[in-house]
NUDOMI-69472 format. One record per residue: residue number from 0; residue in three letters; x, y negated, z of N, C-alpha, C in turn. Coordinates in steps of 0.2 Angstrom, whole numbers, plus 5000, padded with zeros to 4 digits. Layout:
! residues N
(NUM, "Ala", (X, Y, Z), (X, Y, Z), (X, Y, Z))
...
//
This chain:
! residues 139
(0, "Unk", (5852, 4621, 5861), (5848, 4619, 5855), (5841, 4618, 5858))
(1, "Unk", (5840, 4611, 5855), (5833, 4610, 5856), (5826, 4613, 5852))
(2, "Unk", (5822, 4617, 5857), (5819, 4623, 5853), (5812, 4616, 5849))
(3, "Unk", (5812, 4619, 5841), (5807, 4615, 5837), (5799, 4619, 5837))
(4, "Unk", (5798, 4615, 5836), (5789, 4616, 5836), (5789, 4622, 5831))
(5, "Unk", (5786, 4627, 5831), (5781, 4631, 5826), (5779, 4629, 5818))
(6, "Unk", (5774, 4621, 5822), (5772, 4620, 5813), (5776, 4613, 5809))
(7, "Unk", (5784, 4614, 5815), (5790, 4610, 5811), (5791, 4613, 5804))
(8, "Unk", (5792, 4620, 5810), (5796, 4626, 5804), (5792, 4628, 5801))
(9, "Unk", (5784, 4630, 5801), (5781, 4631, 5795), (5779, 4624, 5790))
(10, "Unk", (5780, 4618, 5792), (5779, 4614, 5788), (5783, 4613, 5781))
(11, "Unk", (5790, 4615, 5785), (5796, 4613, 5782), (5797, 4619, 5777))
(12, "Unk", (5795, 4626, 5778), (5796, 4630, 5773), (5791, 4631, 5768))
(13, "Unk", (5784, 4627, 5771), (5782, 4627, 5765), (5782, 4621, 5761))
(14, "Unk", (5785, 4617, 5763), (5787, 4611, 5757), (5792, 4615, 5751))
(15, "Unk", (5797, 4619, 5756), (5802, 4621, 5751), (5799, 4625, 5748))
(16, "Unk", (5794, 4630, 5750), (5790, 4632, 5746), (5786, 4632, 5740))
(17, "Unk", (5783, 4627, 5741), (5779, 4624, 5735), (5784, 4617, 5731))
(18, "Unk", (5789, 4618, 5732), (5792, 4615, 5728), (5800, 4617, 5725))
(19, "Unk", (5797, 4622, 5724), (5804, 4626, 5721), (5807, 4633, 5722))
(20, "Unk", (5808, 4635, 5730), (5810, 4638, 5735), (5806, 4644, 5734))
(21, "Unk", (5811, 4650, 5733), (5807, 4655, 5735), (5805, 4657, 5741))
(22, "Unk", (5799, 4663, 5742), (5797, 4665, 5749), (5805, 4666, 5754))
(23, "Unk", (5806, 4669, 5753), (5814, 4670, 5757), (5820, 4667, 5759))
(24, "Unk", (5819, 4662, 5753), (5825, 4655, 5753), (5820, 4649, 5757))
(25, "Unk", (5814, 4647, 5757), (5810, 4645, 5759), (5811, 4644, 5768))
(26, "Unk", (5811, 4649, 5770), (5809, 4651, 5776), (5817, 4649, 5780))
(27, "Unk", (5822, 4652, 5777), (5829, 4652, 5779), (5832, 4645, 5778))
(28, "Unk", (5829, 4639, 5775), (5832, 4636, 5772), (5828, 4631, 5777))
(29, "Unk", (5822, 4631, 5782), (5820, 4628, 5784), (5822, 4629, 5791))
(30, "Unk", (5824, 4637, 5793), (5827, 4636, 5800), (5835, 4634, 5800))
(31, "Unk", (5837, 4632, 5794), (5844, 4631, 5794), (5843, 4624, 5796))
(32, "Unk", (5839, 4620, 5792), (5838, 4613, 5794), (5834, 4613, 5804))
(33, "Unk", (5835, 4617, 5804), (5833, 4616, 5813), (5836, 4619, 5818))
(34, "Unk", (5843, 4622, 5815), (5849, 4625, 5817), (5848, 4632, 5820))
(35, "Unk", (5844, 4634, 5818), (5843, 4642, 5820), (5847, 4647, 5814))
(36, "Unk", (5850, 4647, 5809), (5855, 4650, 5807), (5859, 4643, 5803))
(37, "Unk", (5864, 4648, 5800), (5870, 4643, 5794), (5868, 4642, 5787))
(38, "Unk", (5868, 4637, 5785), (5865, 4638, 5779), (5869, 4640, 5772))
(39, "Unk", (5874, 4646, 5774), (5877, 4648, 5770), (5873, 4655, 5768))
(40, "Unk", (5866, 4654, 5773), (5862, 4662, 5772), (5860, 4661, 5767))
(41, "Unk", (5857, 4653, 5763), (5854, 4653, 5759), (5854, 4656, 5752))
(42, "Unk", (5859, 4660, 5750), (5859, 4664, 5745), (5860, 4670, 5745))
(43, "Unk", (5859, 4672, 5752), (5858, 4678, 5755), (5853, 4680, 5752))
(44, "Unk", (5848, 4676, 5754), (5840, 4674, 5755), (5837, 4674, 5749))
(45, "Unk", (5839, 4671, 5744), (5839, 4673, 5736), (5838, 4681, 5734))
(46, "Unk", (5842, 4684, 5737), (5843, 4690, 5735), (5833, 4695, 5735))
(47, "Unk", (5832, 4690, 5741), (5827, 4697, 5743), (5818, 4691, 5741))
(48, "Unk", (5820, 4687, 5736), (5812, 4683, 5734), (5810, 4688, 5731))
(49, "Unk", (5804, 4687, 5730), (5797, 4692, 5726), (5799, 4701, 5729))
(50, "Unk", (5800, 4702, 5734), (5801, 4708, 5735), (5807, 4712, 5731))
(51, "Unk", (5812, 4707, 5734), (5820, 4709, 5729), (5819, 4711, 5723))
(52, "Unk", (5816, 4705, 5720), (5811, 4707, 5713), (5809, 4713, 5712))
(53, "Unk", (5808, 4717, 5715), (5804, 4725, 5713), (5798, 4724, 5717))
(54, "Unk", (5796, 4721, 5722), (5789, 4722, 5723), (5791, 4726, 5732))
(55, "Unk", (5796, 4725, 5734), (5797, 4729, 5741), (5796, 4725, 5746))
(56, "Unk", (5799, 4726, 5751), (5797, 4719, 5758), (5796, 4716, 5756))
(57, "Unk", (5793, 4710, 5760), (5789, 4702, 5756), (5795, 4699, 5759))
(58, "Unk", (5796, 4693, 5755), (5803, 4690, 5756), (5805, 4686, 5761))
(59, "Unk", (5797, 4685, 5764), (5797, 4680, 5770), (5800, 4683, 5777))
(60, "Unk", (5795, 4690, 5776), (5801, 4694, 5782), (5805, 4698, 5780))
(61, "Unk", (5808, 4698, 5775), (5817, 4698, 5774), (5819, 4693, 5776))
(62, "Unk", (5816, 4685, 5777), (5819, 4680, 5779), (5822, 4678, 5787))
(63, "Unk", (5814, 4682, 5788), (5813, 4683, 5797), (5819, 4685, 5798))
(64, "Unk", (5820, 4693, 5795), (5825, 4697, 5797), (5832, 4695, 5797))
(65, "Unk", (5834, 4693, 5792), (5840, 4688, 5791), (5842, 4686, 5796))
(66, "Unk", (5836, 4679, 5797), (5836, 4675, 5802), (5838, 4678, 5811))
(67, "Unk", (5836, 4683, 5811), (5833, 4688, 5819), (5841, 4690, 5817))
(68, "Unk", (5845, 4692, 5812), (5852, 4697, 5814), (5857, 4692, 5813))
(69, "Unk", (5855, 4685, 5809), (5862, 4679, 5813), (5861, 4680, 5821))
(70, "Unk", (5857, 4678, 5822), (5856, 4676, 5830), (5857, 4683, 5835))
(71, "Unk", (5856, 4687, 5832), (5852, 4693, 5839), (5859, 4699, 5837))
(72, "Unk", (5862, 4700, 5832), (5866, 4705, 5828), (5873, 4708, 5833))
(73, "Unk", (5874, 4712, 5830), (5880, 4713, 5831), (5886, 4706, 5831))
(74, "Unk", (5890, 4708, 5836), (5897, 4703, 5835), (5894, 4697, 5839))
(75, "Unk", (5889, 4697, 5840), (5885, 4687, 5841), (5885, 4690, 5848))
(76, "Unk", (5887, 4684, 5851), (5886, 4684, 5859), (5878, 4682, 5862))
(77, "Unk", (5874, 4683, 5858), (5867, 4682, 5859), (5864, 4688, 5860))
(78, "Unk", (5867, 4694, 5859), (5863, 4700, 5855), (5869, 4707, 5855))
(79, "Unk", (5864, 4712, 5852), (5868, 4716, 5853), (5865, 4722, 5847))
(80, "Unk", (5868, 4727, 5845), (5863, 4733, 5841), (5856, 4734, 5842))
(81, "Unk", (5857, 4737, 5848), (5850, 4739, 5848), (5844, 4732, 5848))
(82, "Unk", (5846, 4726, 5853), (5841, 4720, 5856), (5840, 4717, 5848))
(83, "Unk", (5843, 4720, 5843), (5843, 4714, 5835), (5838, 4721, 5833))
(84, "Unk", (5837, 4726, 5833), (5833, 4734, 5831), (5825, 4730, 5835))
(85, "Unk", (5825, 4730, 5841), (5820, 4729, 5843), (5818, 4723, 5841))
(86, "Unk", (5819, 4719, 5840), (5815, 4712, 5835), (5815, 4713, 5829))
(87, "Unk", (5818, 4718, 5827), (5817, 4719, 5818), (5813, 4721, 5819))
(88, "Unk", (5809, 4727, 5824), (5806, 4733, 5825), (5798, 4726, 5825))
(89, "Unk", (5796, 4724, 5830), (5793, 4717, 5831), (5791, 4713, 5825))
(90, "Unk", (5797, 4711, 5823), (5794, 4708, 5815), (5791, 4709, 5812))
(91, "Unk", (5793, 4718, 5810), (5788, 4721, 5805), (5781, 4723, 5808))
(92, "Unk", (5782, 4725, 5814), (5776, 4727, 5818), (5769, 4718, 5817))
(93, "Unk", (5771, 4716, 5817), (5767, 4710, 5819), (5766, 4706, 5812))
(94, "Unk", (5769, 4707, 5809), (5770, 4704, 5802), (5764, 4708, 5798))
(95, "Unk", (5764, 4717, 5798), (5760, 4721, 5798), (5753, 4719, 5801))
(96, "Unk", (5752, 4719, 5807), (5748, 4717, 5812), (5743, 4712, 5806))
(97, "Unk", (5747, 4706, 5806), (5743, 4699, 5805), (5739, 4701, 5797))
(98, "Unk", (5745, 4705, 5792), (5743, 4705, 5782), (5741, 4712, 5781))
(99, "Unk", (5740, 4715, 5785), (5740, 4725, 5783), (5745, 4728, 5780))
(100, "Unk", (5749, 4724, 5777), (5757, 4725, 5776), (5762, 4723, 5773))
(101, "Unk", (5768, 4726, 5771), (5775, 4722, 5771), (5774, 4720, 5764))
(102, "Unk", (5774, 4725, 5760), (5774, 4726, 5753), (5772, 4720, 5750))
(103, "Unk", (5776, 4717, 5747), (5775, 4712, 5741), (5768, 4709, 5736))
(104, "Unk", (5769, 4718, 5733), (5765, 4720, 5726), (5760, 4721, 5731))
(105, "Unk", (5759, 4722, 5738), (5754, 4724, 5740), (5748, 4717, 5742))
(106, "Unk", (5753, 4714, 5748), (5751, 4706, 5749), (5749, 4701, 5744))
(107, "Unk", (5755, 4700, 5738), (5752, 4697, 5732), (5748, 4698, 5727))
(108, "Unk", (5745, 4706, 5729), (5739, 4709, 5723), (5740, 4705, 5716))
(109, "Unk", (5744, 4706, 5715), (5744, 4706, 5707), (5744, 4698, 5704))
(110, "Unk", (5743, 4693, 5709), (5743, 4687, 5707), (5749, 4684, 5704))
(111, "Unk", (5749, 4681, 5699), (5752, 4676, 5697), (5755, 4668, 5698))
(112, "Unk", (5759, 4666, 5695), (5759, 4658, 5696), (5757, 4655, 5702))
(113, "Unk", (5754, 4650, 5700), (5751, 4645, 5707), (5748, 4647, 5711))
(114, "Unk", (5745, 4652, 5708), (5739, 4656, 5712), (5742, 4661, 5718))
(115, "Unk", (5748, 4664, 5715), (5752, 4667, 5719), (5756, 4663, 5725))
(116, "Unk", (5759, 4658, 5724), (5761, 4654, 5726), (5757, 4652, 5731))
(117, "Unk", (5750, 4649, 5730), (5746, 4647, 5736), (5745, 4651, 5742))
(118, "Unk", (5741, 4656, 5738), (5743, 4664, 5742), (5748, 4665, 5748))
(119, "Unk", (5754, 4666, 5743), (5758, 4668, 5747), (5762, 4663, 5751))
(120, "Unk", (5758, 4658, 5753), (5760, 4652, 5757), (5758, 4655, 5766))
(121, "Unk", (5754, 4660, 5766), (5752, 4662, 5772), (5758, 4666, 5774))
(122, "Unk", (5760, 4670, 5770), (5766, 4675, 5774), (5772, 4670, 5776))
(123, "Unk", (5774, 4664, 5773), (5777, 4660, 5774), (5777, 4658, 5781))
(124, "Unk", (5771, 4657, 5780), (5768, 4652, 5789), (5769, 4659, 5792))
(125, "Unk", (5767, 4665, 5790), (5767, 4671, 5797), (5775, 4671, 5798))
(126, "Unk", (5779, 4671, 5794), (5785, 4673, 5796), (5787, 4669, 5800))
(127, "Unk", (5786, 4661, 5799), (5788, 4657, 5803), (5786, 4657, 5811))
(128, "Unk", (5781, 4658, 5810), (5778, 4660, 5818), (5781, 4664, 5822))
(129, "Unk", (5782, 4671, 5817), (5785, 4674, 5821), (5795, 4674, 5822))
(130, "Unk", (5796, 4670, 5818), (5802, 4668, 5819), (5803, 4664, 5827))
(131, "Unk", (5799, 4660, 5827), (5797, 4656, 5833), (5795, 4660, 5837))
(132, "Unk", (5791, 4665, 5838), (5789, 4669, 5845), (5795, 4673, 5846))
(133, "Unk", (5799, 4676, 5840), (5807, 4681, 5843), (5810, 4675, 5845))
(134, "Unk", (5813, 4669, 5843), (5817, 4665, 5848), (5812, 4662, 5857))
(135, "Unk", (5806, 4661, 5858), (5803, 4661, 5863), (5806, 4667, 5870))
(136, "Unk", (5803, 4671, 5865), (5804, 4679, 5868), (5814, 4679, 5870))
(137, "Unk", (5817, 4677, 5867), (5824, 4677, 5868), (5827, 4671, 5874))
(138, "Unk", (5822, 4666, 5874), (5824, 4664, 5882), (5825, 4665, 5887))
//
């Protein structure tokens, strides 16, 4: 597989983001289009928008995550239990790092609508990043 630019994948998620696509489907539906998972994840990916609607993880790193346990999981000849733990461990750690933290309700401060949406166009772009430096790191 031909490894894609960084701001392919973040360009491409946030289109689908600001045009319909939640955080989570967003992100997943964009490295589907660049072969890094199946895009049968995509309503996987549904499940976990706005913080599994309650305001928990941000949906973008559930999408990471998703992302990290096609590729790296159990069963897949890429990967193994613990080598998918240690880049789930990674996502959060640096996802954290970049926003102060994972939380939803925490990251989108009570925003609403467009407003929210613009917002949370960054954690989109951070996921995506770091989507791309755990496939880098996996060469």
């Amino acid at each position: 597989m031909e490894m894609l630019t960084v701001e392919t994948l973040k360009e491409k998620a946030i289109e689908y983001f600001m045009n319909g696509y939640s955080c989570s489907e967003s992100v997943v539906q964009a490295a589907s289009d660049e072969g890094l998972c199946d895009n049968s994840l995509l309503p996987v990916a549904t499940s976990f928008s706005g913080g599994m609607s309650s305001g928990c993880v941000c949906g973008a790193l559930a999408a990471a995550q998703i992302i990290s346990g096609y590729n790296f999981g159990r069963d897949n000849s890429k990967g193994n239990p613990q080598e998918a733990r240690e880049r789930a461990k990674f996502l959060v750690d640096e996802f954290k790092k970049r926003n102060g933290a994972t939380c939803c309700k925490v990251l989108s401060g009570g925003r609403q609508g467009i407003e929210r949406k613009l917002h949370c166009q960054k954690m989109v772009s951070d996921a995506c990043e770091l989507v791309e430096e755990m496939f880098k790191a996996a060469v």
